[in-house]
C-alpha positions, 0 to 999 in steps of 0.5 A: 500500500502507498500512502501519501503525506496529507496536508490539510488548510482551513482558510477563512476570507471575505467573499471578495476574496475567495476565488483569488484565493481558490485560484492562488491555492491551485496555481501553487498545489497543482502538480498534475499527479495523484495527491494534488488534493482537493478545495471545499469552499463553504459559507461560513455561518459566522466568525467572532475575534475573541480578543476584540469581540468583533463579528463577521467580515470584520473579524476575519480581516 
């Protein structure tokens, strides 16, 4: 059996920056052989700082 090393990456950006995201992330991983990985893009219900207590785009940057 070949097993290959897994890396896995959660990324959290505002919605203006998910395809310039999901296309960086393709543009460096891509190898064209088996392992390349995959992307799961998926709404992110909500996200608070806890050191400032800030909600949504703001607390993600």
């Amino acid at each position: 059996m070949n097993l290959l090393k897994k890396v896995r990456l959660e990324i959290a950006v505002n919605a203006e920056f998910v395809e310039p995201t999901v296309e960086a992330i393709i543009g460096a991983a891509r190898t064209g052989k088996i392992g390349d990985g995959k992307i799961f893009v998926q709404n992110l219900e909500e996200c608070i700082r806890i050191r400032t207590g800030e909600k949504g785009q703001e607390a993600i940057g």
